[in-house]
N, C-alpha and C positions, 0 to 999 in steps of 0.2 A: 601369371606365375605365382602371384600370393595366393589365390586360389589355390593350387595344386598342393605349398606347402602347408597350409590350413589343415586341408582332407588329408593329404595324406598325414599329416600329424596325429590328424583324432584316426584313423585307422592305426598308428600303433600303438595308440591311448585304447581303442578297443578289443586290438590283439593283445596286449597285456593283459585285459579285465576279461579274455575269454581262457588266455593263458590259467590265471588264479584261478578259474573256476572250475579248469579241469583237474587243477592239480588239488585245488581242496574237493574235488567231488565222492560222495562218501554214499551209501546207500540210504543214509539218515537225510542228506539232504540231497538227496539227488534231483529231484521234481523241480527244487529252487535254481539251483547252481545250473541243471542241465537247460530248464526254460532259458536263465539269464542270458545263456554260453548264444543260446541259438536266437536270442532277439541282439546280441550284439554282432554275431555272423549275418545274422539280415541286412544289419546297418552298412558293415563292413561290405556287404555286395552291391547295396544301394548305393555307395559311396565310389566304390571300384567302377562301375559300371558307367555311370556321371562322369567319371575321370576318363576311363577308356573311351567311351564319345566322344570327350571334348581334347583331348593330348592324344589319345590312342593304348594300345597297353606296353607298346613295345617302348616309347616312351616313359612310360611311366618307370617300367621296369631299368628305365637306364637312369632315371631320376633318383631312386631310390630302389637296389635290388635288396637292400636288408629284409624290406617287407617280404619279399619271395620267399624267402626263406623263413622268417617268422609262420608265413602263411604254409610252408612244408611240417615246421615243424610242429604246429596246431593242429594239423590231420594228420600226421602219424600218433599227436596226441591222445589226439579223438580213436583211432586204431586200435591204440594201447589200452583206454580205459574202455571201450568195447569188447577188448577180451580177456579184459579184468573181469568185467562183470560177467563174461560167457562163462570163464572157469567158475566163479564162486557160485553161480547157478547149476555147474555140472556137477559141482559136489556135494549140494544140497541135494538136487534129484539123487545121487547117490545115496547119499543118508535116508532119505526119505525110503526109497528100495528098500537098505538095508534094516532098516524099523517095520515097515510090513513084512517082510519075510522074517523078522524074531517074532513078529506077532502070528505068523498064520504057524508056525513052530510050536508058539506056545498054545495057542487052541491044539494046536494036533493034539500035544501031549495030553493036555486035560483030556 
């Protein structure tokens, strides 16, 4: 049982530190924060999965359900800053559009 609260302690010591990384994740550092996010979800499945072999998950989940929910609300995270960055890329390709078409305008006119 020390086992279990060990792991599961550093899985909410990981879900916090993927938590920060989404919420600071910025386009300046995205390469850093996003690598980090997804080698500490590694960790976090390597750890889960140890656990669910050795307790089971249904256990686990009766042990401690906060994680559950931490672990929901880390992929609706992940959701939300996916389409963050979808829109701030639709707007760009917009602009970009709308700057070739003044430019092929402005050839016409010459």
């Amino acid at each position: 049982m020390n086992e279990l609260k060990k792991k599961t302690t550093r899985m909410k010591e990981l879900m916090n530190l993927v938590e920060q990384c989404i919420k600071n994740l910025t386009t300046e550092n995205f390469s850093n924060n996003f690598r980090l996010s997804l080698d500490n979800m590694a960790e976090i499945q390597g750890i889960k999965k140890d656990l669910a072999k050795k307790y089971g998950i249904i256990n686990i989940a009766k042990y401690d359900p906060e994680m559950l929910i931490k672990g929901k609300l880390i992929e609706e995270s992940y959701d939300n800053i996916i389409e963050k960055f979808r829109r701030e890329l639709k707007k760009t390709e917009n602009q970009l559009f709308n700057i070739n078409k003044q430019k092929k305008i402005t050839n016409y006119i010459r």
